[in-house]
C-alpha positions in Angstrom: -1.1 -6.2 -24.2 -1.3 -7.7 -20.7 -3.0 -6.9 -17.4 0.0 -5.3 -14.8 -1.3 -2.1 -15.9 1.3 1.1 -15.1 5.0 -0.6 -14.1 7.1 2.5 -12.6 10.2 1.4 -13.4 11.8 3.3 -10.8 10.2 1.7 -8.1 10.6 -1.9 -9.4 14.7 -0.7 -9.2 13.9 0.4 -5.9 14.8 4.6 -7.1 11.5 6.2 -6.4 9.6 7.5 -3.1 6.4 7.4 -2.0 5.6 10.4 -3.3 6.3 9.7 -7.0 4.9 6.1 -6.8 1.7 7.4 -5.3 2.0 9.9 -8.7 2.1 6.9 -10.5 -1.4 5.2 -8.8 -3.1 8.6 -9.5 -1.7 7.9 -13.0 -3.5 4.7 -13.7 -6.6 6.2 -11.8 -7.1 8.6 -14.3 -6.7 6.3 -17.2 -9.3 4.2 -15.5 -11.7 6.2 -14.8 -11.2 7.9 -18.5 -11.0 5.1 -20.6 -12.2 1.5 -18.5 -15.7 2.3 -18.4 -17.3 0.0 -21.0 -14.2 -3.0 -20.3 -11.5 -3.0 -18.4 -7.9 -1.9 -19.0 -5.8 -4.8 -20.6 -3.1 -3.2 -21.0 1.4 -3.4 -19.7 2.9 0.3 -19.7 6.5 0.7 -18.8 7.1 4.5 -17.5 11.1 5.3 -16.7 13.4 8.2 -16.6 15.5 6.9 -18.6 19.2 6.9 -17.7 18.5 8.0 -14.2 20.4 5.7 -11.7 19.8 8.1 -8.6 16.8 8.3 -6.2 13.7 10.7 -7.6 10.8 11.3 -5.5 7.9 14.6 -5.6 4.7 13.7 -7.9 5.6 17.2 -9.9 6.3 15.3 -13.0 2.7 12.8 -12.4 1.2 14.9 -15.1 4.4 14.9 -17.6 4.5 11.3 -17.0 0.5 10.9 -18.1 1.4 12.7 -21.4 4.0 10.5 -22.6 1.2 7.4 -22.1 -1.3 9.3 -23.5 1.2 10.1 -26.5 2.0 6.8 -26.6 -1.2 5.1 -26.7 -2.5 7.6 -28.9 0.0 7.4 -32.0 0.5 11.7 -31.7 3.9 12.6 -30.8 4.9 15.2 -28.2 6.2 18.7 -29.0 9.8 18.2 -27.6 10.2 22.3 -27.3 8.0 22.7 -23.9 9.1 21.8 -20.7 5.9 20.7 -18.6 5.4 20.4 -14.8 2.5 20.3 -12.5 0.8 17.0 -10.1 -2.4 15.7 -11.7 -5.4 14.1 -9.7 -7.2 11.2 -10.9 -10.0 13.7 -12.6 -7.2 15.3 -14.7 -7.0 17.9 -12.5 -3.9 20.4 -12.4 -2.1 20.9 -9.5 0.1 23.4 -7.9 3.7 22.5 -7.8 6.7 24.3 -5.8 9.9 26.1 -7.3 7.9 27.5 -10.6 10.4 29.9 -11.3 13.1 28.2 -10.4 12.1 25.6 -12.9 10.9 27.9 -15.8 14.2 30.0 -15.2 15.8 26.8 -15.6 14.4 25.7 -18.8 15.1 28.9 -20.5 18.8 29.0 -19.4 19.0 25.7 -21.0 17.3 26.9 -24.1 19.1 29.9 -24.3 22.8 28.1 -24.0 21.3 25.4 -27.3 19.8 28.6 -29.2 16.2 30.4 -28.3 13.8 29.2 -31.6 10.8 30.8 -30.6 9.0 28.1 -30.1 10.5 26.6 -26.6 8.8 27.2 -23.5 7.3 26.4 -20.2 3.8 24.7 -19.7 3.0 25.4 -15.7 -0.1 24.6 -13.7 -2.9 28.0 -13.5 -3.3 27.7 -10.0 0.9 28.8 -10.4 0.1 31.8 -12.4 0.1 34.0 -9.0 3.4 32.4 -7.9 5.2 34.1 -10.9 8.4 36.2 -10.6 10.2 36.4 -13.6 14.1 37.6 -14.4 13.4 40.4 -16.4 15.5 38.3 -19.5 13.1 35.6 -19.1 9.9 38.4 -19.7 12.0 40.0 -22.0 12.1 37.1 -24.3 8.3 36.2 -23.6 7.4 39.7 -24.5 9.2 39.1 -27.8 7.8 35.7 -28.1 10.8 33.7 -28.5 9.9 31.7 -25.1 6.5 31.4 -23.8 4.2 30.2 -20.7 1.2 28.1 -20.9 -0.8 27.6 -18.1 -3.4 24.7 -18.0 -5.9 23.1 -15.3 -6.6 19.8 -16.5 -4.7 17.0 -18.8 -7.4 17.6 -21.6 -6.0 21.2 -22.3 -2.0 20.5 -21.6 -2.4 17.4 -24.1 -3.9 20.1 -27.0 -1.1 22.5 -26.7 2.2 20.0 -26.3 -0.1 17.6 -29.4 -1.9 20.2 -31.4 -4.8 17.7 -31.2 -8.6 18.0 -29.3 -8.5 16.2 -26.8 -12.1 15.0 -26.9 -14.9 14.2 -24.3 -16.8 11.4 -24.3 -20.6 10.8 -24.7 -22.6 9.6 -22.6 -21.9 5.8 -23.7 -18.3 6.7 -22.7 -17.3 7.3 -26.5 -14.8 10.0 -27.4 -15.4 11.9 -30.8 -13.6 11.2 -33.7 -10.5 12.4 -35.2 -9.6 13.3 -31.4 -6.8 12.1 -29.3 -8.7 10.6 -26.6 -10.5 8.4 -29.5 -6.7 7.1 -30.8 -6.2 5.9 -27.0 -9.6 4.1 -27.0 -9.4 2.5 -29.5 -5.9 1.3 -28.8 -7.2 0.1 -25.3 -10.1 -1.6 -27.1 -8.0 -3.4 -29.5 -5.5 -4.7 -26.5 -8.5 -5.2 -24.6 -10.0 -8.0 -27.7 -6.5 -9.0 -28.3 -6.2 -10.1 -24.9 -9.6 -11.9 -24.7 -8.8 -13.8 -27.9 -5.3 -14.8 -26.4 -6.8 -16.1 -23.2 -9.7 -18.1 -24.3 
């Protein structure tokens, strides 16, 4: 409960560019314009990396970064198996990122030195799909589904594959369904919403 809305962490500590703190705006845009339609957000969230003490800048990680609030608020945890990257606009919106297969290639080095499982992979922006170059090892193990790609082009569908839960969309009274994920964070923002009324009467 409170009203300072998104704190980045990293720029408070003076670690983060202007690119990732402008990430971080988009950020509470989206959550805005999602979920502060019928009262506004009352709400303190703390994002970090944690145990990073060196500079980090790029918005590549904007849409990574909205997951873990949305986790968060929502109660559903986060499939720890898939590495996600991709910007986000404040519609939800996928964008392209650079490096795709350097960062794919990346993660399944990683996975591949801790043990392949089958269920590890990459979740990448669709408007990257065309950037793809794969080492042949990397397809090799997609093709046997021990590592896999998911592309996505908004927060909605990236939230349902690293959750397992619908997403939702709202109503035209701005109401989310129920049993979805995007009803969990509303009403989570409604109750700190009424909490923080009651407290500052």
């Amino acid at each position: 409960m409170g009203k300072p809305g998104i704190v980045n962490v990293e720029h408070e500590a003076q670690l983060s560019g202007q690119t990732h703190d402008k990430g971080m705006m988009i950020i509470a845009g989206y959550l805005g314009r999602m979920f502060a339609q019928n009262y506004p957000l009352s709400v303190s969230i703390s994002v970090s990396f944690e145990q990073n003490y060196s500079g980090i800048d790029g918005d590549s990680a904007s849409s990574t970064e909205l997951y873990a609030v949305l986790s968060s608020l929502s109660g559903y945890p986060i499939r720890q198996g898939i590495a996600v990257t991709g910007s986000v606009n404040q519609k939800g919106e996928i964008q392209a990122i650079g490096g795709v297969n350097e960062k794919i290639e990346g993660f399944f080095d990683v996975c591949t030195q801790k043990g392949l499982t089958g269920v590890q992979g990459v979740m990448i922006p669709s408007s990257n799909v065309k950037n793809l170059m794969l080492r042949k090892d990397v397809v090799d193990a997609i093709d046997r589904s021990m590592f896999h790609i998911y592309q996505v082009s908004t927060i909605e569908q990236g939230i349902e594959v690293l959750t397992g839960i619908v997403a939702g969309e709202p109503d035209e009274n701005f109401n989310f369904p129920k049993n979805t994920l995007f009803e969990a964070v509303q009403n989570k923002l409604k109750k700190l919403h009424e909490r923080s009324v009651q407290y500052n009467r």
